[in-house]
DSSP file (Angstrom, degrees, kcal/mol; ACC not computed):
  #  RESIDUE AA STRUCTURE BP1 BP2  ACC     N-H-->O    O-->H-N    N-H-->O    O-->H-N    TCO  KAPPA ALPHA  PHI   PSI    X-CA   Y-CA   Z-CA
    1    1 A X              0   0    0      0, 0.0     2,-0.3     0, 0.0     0, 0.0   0.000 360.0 360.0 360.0 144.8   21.6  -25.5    0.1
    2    2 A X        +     0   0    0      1,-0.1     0, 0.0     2,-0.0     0, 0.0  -0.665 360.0 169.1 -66.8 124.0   19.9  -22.7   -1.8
    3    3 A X        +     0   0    0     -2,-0.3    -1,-0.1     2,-0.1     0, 0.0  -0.141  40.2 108.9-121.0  57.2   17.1  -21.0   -0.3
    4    4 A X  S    S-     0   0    0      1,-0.1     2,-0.3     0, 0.0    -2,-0.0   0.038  72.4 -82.5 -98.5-152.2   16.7  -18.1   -2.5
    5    5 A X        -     0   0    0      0, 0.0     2,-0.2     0, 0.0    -1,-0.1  -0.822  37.8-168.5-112.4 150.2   13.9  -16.8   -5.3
    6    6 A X        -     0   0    0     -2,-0.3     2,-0.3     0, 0.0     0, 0.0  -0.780  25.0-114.2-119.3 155.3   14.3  -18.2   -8.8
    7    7 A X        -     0   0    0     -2,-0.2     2,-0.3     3,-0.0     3,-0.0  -0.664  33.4-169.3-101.3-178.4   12.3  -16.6  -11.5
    8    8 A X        -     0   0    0     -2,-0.3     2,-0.1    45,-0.0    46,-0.1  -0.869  35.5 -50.0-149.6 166.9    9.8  -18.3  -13.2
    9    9 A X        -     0   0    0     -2,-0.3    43,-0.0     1,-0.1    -1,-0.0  -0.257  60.7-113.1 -67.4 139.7    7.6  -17.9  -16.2
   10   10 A X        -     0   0    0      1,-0.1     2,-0.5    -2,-0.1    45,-0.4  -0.108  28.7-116.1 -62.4 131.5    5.8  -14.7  -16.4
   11   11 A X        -     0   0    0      2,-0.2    -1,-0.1     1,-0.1     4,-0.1  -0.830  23.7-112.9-113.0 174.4    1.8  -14.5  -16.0
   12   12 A X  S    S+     0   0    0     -2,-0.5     2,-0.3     2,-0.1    -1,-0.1   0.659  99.0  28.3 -34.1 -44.1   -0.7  -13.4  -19.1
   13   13 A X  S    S-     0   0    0     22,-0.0     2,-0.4    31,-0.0    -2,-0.2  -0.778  84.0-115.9-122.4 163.8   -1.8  -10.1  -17.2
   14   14 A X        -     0   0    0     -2,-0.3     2,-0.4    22,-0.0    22,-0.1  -0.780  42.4-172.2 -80.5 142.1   -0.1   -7.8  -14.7
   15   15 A X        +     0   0    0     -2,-0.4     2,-0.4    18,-0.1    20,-0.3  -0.938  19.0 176.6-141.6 128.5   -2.1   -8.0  -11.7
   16   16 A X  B    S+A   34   0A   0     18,-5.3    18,-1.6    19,-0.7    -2,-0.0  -0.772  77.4  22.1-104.7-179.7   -2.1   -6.2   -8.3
   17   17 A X  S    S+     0   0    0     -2,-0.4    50,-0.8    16,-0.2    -1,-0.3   0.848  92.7 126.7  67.5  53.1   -4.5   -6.6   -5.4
   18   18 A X        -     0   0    0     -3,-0.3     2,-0.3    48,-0.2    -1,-0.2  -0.568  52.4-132.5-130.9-170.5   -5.4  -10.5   -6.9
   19   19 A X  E     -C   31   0B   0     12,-1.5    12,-1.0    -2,-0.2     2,-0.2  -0.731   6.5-144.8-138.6 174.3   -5.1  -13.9   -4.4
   20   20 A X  E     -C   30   0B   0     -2,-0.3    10,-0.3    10,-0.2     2,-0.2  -0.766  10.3-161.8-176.2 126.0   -3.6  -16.8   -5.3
   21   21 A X        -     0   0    0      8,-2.9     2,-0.5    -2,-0.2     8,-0.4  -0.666  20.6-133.7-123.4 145.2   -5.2  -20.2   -4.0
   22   22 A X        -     0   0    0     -2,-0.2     6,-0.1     6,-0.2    50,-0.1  -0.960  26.2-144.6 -95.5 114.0   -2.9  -23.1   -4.2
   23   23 A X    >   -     0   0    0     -2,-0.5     3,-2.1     4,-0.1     5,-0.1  -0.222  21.1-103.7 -75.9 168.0   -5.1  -25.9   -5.8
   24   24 A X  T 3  S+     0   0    0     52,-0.6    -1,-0.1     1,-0.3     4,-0.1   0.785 121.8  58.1 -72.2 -13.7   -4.8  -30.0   -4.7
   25   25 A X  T 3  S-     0   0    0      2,-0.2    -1,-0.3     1,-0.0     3,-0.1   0.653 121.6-112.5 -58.3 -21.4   -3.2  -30.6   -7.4
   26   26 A X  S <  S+     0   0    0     -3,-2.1     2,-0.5     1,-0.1    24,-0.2   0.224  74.3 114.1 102.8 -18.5   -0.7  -28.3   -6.8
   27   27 A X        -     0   0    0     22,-0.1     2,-0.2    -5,-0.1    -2,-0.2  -0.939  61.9-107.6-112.2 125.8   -1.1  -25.8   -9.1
   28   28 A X        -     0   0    0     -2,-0.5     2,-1.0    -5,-0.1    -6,-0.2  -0.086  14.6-161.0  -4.0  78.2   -2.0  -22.4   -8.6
   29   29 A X        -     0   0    0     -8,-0.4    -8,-2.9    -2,-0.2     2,-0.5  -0.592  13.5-175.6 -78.6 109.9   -5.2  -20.2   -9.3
   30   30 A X  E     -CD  20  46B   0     16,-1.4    16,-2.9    -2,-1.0     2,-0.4  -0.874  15.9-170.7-105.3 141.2   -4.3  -16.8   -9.2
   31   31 A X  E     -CD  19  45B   0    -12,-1.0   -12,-1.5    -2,-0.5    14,-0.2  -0.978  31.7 -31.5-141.8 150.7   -7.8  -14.1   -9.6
   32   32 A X        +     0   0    0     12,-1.5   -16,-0.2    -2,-0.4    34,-0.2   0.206  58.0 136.9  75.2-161.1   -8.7  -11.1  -10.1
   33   33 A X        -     0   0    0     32,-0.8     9,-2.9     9,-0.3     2,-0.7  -0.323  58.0 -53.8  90.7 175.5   -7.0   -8.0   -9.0
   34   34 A X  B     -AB  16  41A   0    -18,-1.6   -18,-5.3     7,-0.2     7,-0.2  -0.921  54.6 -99.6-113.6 133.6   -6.4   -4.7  -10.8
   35   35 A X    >   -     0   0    0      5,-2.3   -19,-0.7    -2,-0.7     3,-0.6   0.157  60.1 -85.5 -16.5 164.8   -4.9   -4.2  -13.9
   36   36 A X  T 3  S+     0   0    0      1,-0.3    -1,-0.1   -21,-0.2     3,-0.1  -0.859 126.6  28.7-112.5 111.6   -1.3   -3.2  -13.4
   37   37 A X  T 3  S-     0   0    0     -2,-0.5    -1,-0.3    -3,-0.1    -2,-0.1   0.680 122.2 -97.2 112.0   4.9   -1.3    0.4  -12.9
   38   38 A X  S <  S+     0   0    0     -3,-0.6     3,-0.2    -4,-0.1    -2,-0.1   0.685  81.5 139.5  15.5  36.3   -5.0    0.1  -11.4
   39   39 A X  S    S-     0   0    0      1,-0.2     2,-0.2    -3,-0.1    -1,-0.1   0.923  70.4 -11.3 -68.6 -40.7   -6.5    1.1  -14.7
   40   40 A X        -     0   0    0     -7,-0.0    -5,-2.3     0, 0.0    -1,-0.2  -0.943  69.5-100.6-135.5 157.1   -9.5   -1.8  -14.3
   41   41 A X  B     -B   34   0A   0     -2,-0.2     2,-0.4    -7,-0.2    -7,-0.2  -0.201  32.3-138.3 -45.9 140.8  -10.5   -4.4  -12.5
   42   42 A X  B     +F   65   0C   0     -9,-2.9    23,-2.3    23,-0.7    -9,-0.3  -0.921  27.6 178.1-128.1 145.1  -10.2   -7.9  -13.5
   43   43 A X        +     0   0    0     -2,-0.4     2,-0.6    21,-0.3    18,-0.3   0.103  55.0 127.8-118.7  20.7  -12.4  -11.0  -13.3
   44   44 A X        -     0   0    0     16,-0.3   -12,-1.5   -11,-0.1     2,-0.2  -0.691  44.0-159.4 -84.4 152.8   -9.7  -12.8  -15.0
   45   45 A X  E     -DE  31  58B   0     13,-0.7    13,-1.5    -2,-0.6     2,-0.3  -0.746   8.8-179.2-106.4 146.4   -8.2  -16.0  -13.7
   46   46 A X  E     -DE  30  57B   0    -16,-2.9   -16,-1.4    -2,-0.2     2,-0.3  -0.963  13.9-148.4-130.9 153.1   -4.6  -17.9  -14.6
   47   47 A X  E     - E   0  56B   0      9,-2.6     9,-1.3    -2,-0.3   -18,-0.2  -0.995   7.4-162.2-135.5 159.2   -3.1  -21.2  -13.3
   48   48 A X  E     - E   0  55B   0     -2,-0.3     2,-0.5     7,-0.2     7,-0.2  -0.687   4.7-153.7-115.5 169.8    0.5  -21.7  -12.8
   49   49 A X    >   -     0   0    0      5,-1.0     3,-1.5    -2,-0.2     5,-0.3  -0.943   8.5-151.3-152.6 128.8    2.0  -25.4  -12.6
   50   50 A X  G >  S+     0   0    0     -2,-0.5     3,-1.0     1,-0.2    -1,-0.1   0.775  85.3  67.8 -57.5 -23.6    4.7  -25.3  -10.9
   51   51 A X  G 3  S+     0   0    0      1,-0.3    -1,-0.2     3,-0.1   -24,-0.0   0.737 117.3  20.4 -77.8 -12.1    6.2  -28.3  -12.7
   52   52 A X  G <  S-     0   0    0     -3,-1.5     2,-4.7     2,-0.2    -1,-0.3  -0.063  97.6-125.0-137.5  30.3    6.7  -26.6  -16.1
   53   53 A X    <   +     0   0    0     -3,-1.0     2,-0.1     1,-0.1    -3,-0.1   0.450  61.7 140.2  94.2 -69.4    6.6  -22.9  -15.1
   54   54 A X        -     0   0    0     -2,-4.7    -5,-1.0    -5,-0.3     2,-0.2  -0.331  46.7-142.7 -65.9 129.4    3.9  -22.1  -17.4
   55   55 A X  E     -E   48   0B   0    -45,-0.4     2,-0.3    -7,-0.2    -7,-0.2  -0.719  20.5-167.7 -90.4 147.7    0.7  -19.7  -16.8
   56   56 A X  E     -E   47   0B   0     -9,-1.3    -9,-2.6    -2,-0.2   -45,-0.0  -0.925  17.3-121.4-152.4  97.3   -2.5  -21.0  -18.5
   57   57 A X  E     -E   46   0B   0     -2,-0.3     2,-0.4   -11,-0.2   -11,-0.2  -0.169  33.2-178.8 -13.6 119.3   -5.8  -18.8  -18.9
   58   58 A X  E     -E   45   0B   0    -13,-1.5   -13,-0.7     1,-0.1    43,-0.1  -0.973  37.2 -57.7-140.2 167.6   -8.7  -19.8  -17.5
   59   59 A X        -     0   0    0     -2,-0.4   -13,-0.1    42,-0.1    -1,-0.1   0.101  50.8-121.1 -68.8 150.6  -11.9  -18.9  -17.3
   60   60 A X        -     0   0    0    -16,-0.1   -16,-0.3   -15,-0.1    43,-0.2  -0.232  31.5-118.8 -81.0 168.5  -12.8  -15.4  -15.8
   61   61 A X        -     0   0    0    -18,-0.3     3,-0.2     1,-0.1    -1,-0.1  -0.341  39.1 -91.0-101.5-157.5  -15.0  -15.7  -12.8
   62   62 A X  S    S+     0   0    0      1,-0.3     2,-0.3    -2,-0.1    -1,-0.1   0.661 103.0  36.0 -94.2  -5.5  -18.2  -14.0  -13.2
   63   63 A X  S    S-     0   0    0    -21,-0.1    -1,-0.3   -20,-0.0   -21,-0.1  -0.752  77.9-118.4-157.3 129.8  -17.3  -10.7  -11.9
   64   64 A X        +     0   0    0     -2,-0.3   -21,-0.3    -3,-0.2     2,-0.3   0.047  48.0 149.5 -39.6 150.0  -14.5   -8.6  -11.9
   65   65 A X  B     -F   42   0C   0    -23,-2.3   -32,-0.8   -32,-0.2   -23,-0.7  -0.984  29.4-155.3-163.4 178.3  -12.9   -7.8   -8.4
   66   66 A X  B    S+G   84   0D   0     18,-0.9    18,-3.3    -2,-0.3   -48,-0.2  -0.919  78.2  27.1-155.1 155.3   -9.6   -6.9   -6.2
   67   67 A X  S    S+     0   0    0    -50,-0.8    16,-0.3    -2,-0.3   -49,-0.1   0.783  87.0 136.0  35.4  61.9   -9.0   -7.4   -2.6
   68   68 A X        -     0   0    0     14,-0.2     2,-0.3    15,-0.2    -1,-0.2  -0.047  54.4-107.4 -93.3-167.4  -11.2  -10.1   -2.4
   69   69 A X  E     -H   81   0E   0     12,-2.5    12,-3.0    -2,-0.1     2,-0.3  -0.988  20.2-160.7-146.7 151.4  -10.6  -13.4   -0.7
   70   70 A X  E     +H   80   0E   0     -2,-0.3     2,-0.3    10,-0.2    10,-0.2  -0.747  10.6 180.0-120.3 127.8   -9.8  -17.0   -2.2
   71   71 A X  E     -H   79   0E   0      8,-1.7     8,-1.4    -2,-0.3     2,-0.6  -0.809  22.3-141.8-145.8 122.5  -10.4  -20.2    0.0
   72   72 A X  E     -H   78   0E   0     -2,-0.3     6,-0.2     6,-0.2     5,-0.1  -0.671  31.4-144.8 -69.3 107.4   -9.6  -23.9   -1.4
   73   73 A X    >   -     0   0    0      4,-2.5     3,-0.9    -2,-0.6    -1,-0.1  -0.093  26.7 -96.8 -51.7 178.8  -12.5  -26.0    0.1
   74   74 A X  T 3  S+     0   0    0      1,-0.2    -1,-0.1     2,-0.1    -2,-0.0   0.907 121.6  60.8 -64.0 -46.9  -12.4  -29.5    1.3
   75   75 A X  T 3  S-     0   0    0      1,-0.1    -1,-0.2     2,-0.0     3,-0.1   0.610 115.8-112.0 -25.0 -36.3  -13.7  -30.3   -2.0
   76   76 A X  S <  S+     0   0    0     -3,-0.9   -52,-0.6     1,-0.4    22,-0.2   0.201  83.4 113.1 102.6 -18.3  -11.3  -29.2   -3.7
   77   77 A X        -     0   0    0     20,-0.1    -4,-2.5   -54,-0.1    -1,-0.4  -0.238  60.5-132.9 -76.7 157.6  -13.6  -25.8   -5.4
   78   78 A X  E     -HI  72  96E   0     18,-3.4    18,-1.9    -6,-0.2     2,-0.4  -0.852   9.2-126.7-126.5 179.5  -12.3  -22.6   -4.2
   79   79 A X  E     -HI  71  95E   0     -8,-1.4    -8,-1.7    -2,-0.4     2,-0.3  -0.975  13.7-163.3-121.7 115.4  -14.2  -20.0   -3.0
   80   80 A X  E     +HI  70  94E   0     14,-1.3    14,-0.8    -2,-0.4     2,-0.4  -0.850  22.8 176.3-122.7 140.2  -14.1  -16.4   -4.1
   81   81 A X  E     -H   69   0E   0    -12,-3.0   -12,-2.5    -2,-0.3    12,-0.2  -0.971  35.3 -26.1-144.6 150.4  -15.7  -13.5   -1.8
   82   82 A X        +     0   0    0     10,-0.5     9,-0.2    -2,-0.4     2,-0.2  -0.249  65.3 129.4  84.6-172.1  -16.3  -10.0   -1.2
   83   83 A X        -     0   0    0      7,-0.3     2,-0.3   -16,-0.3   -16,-0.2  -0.691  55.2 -69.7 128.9-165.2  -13.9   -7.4   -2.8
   84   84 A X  B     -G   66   0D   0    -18,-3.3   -18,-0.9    -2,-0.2     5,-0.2  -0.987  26.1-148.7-134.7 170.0  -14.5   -4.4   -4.8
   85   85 A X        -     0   0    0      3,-2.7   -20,-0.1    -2,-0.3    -2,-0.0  -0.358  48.8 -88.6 -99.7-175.4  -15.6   -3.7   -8.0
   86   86 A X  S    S+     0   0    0      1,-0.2     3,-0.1    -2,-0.1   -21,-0.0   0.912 126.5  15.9 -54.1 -40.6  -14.4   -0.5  -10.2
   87   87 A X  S    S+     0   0    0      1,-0.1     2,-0.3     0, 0.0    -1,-0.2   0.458 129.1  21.8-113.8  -6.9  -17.8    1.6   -8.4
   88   88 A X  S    S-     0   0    0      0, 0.0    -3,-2.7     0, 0.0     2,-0.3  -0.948  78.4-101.8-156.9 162.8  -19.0   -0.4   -5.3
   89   89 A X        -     0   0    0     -2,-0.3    -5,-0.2    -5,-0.2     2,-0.1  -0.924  49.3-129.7-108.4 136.8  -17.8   -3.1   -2.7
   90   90 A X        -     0   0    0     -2,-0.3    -7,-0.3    -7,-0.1    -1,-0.0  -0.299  24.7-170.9 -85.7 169.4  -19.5   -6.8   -3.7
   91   91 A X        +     0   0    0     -9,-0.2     2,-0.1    -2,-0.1    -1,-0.1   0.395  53.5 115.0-110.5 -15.8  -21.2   -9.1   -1.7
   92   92 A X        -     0   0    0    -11,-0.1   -10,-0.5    16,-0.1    16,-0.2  -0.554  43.1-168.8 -83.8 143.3  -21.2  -11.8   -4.3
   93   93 A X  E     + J   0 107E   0     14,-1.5    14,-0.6   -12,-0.2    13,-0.6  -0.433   9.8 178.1-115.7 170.9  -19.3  -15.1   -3.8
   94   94 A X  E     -IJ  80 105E   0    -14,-0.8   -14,-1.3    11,-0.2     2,-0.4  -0.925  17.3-118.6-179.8 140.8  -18.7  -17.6   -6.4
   95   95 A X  E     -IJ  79 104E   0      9,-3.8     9,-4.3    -2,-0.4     2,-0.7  -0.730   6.8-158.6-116.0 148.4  -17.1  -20.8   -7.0
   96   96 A X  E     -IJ  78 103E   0    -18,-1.9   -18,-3.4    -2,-0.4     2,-0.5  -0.930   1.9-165.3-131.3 141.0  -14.6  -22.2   -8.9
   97   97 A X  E >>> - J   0 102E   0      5,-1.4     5,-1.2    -2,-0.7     4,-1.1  -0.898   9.3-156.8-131.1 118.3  -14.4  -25.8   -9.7
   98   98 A X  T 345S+     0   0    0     -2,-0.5    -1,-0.1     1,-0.2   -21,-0.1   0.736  91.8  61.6 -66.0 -30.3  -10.5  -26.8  -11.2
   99   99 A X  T 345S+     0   0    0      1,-0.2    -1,-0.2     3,-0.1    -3,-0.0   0.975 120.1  16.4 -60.5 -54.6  -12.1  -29.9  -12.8
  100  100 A X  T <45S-     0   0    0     -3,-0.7    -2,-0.2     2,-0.1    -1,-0.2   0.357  95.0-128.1 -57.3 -17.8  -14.5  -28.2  -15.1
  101  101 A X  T  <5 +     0   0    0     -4,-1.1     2,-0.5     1,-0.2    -3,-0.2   0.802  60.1 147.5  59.7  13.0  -13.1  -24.7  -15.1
  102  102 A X  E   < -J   97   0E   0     -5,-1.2    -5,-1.4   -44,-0.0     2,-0.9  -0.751  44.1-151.9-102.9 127.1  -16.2  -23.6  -14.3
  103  103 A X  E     +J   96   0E   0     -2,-0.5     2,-0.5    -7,-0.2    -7,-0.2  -0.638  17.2 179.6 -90.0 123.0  -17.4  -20.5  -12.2
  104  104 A X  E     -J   95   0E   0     -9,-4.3    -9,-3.8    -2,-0.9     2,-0.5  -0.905  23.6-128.8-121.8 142.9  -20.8  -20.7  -10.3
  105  105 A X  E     -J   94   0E   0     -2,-0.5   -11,-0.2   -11,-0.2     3,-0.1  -0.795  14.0-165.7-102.3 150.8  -22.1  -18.0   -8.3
  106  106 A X  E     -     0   0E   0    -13,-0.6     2,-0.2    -2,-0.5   -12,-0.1   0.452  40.6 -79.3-100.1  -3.4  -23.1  -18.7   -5.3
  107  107 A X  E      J   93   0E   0    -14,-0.6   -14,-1.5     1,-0.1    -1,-0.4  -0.529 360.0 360.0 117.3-167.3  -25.2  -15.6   -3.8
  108  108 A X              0   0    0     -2,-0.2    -1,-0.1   -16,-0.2   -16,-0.1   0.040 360.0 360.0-119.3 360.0  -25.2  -12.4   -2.3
C-alpha cells in the first residue's frame, strides 16, 4: 500500500498564511491568506472537491485577512475570526454558509 502525496489540481491564487476548513460534504474551503510573495491580503475563498480534483471560486468573505482562524460548526457554516489585515489586526468574525455561498458578518 501507498502512503505517499499525489498531486492534485492546482488552486486559482497562490496563497500563504490562509486555513483550510474541511466542509460536511467533504470538500474543502480554503480562505484568505496572503498573496504569494505577501504582496496583499486576500479575502478570497476557493473549494476543492476532492472527488474531481478541481478548485472552484467562491465568494470572497467580506474582508480580506491572513492568519486567521476557520472553524466548521455543527451546522455545518464555518466560522472565520480574527487575523490581520494589510494595516491592523481584525476583530471581525464572519460566516460562511456552503449552501448559499454566502458570507455574513457576524460582529466585532
Amino acid at each position: 500500500m501507498y502512503l505517499g502525496w499525489t498531486t492534485t489540481g492546482s488552486m486559482n491564487y497562490a496563497r500563504e498564511w490562509h486555513t483550510a476548513s474541511v466542509l460536511t460534504s467533504g470538500k474543502v474551503l480554503v480562505t484568505g491568506g496572503f498573496c504569494a510573495g505577501g504582496a496583499s491580503c486576500l479575502n478570497s475563498s476557493e473549494l476543492y472537491d476532492p472527488s474531481t480534483g478541481s478548485w472552484t471560486i467562491v465568494n470572497g468573505m467580506n474582508y480580506a485577512r491572513n492568519m486567521h482562524t476557520a472553524l466548521v460548526l455543527t451546522s455545518g457554516q464555518v466560522l472565520v475570526t480574527g487575523g490581520l489585515s494589510e494595516s491592523s489586526r481584525l476583530t471581525s468574525a464572519e460566516l460562511y454558509d456552503p449552501t448559499t455561498g454566502i458570507w455574513t458578518n457576524t460582529g466585532h
